[in-house]
N, C-alpha and C positions, 0 to 999 in steps of 0.2 A: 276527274279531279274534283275534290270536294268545291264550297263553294268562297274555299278563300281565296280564289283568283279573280275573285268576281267583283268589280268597281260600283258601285254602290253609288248611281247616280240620283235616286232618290234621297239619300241621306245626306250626301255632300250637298245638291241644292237646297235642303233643309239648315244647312248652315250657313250659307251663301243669302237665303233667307231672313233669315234672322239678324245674320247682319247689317242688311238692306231696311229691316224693319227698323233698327236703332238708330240709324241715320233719317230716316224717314219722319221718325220724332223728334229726334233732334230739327228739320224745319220746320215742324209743327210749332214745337216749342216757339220757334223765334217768328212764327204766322204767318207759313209759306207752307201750305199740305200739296204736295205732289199730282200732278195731275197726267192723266194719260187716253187721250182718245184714240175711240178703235171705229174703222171706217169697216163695213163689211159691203161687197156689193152682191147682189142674189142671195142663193138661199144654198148653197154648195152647202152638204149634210157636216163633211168636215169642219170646212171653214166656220158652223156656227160652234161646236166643239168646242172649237180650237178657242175663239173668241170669248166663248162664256168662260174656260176656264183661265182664261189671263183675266179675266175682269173680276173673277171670283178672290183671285191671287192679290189682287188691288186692294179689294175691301178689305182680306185677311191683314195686310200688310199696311192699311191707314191711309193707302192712294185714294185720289176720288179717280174716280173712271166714268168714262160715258161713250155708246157704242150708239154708234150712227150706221142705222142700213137704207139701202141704197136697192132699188127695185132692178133687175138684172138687166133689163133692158134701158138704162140712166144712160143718157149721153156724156161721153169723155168727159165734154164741156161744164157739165152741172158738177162732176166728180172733182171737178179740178177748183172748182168754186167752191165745193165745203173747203177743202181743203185751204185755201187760201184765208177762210174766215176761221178756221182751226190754228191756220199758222199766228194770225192775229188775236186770237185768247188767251191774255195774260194765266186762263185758270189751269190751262194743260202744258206742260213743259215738253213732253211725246205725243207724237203722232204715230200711229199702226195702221198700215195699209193692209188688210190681209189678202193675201195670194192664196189660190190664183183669183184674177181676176178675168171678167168677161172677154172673152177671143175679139169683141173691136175696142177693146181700149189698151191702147198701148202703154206695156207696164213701165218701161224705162223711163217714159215724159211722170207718170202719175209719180213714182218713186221720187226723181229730179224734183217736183213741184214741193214736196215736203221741207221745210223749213230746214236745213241743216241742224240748225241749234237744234231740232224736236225730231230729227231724223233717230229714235233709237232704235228702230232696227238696222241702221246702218249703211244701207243701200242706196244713198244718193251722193252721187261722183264726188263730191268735195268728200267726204267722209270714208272714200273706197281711196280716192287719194290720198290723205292722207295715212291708208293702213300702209298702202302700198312703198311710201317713204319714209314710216318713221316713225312719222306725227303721231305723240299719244292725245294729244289731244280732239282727236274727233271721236266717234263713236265704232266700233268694233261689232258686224253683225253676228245676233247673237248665237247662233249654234254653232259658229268656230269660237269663239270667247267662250265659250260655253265645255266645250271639247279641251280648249286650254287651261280653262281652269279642274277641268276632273284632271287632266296630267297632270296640275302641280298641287294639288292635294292630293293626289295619290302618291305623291315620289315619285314620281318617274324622271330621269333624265334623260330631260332634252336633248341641252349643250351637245352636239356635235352628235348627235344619234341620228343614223338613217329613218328618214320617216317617207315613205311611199301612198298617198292618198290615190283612191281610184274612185276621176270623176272631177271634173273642171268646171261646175257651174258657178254661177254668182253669190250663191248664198253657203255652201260649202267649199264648196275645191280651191277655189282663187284664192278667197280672205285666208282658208287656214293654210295655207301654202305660204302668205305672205305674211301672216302670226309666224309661224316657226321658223320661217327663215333669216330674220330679221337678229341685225348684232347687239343682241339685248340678250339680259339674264333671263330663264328661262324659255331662252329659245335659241340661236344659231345652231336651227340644226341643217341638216342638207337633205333636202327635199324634193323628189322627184313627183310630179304630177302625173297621174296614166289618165287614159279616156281609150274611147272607141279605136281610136286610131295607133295606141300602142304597141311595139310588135313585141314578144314574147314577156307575156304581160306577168306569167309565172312567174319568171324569172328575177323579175323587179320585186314586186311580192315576198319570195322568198329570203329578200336581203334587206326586209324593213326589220329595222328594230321596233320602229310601231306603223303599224298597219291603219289607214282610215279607209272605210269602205263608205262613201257615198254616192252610187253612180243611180241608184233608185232599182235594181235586180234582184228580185229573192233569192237570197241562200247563194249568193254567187261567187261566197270567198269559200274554199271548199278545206277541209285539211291538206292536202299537197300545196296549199300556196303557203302556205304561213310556216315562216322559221320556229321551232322549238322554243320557247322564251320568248315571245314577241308579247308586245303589246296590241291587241286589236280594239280597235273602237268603230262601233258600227253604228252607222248614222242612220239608215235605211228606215223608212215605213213604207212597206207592200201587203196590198191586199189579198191573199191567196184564196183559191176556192178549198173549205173543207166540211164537208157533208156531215160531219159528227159535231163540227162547231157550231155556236147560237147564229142563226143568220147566216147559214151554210159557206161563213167566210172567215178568217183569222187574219191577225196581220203579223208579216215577218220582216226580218231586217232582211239586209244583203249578204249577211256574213251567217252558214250552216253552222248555225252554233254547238246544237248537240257533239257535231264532228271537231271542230276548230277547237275548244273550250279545252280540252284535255291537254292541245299542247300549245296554247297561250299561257303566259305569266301571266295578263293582266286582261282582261277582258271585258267590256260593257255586255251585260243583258239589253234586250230589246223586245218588250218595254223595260223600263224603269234604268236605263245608261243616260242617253246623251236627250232623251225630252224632257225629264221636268230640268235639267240643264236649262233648256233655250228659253222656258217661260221665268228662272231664275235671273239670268242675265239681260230680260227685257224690264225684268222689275230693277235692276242694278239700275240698266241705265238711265230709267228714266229719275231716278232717283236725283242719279250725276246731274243730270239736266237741272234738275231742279236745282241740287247746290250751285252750279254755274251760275244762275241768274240771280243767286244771293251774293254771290261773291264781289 
């Protein structure tokens, strides 16, 4: 199939962009510039990536940004001390923990410790509480906010659409489970969660109307699971070994796209689907943040 089935996650967060960018002047204007600090700790090749280009995304967009690293061997203790002196500057409205973090520092306290008002990624219990009852008013982490919004700029109908996600962690599977299932426009839909423990996991698969694949599996949603007309959106980044690639390695998603792509309606590529998504929606929020404390 040509590539008009193809979701255009680069382009949509170029819109999503730009819109963030006019609100963003808009508190300039009234002498409140948005601020966003990024905590990195070691020297994880990803994590620096990942970081330089949200902070990249900052400048583009009139944020101040400032990225604080943290030597890998930093005690819990000291981490949780910036962080405390970050919750109390009036000059950043966000705080970004980037994951993962070192194997002795527990991420669930470090997450908690972040400021709720400055939590825009989303991930500390008052703000995972509130996705889970209702509450619009916390913050939404962002690669399911992210995933929801390429649905409702694509058109896709939600409302009452089987949606089958595969893969139950904190930062995909739970939040978008509890986005779409929620009695709100643009979402009641009915929602099945799979993980490891699913038994005939095909079979749920084949009765999504849209498909999320996030379990972190190369190429692991095949053509036999996907309905004809589905929507798939694939969240995956895996690194696989390939010997004709730069650096004898490439990265793929979860979902065999050459295979799947012919008989999906709607389908993210991967790259360019659901990531510059998530660094769109971390510029939203912190955005919000920002208007909150003008309000």
């Amino acid at each position: 199939m040509a590539a008009a089935n193809l979701i255009d996650g680069r382009a949509i967060a170029e819109q999503l962009l730009a819109e963030t960018a006019q609100r963003a002047a808009a508190l300039v204007a009234r002498g409140i510039r948005p601020g966003l600090a990024f905590v990195r700790v070691g020297e994880d090749p990803a994590s620096k990536v990942y970081v330089g280009m949200k902070a990249r995304t900052c400048e583009r967009l009139g944020l101040h940004s400032r990225t604080e690293v943290l030597p890998e061997s930093t005690p819990q203790s000291d981490l949780l001390k910036l962080i405390a002196a970050l919750n109390a500057d009036a000059a950043f409205h966000g705080i970004l923990v980037q994951a993962p973090l070192p194997r002795h520092i527990d991420s669930a306290t470090v997450f908690a410790s972040v400021s709720a008002a400055k939590d825009v990624d989303g991930f500390h219990p008052l703000n995972m509480g509130k996705l889970m009852l209702g509450d619009s008013s916390g913050f939404v982490p962002c690669t399911p906010a992210g995933i929801h919004e390429l649905l409702i700029r694509s058109r896709v109908n939600v409302d009452g659409a089987e949606v089958v996600i595969l893969g139950r962690g904190n930062i995909v599977g739970k939040p978008m489970a509890a986005i779409l299932c929620q009695k709100s426009k643009q979402a009641n839909a009915t929602v099945t969660l799979c993980h490891s423990g699913t038994r005939d996991l095909k079979s749920h698969c084949r009765r999504a109307d849209i498909l999320v694949a996030a379990m972190g599996v190369p190429n692991f949603v095949t053509a036999d699971m996907v309905r004809a007309g589905a929507v798939v959106i694939d969240v995956g980044v895996n690194r696989v070994a390939d010997a004709a690639a730069k650096g004898g390695s490439r990265l793929v998603g979860d979902v065999h796209f050459a295979a799947v792509q012919p008989i999906a309606g709607l389908i993210t590529p991967n790259p360019g689907g659901v990531g510059p998504m998530t660094v769109a929606m971390l510029m939203a929020n912190t955005v919000r943040a920002a208007e909150l404390t003008a309000d």
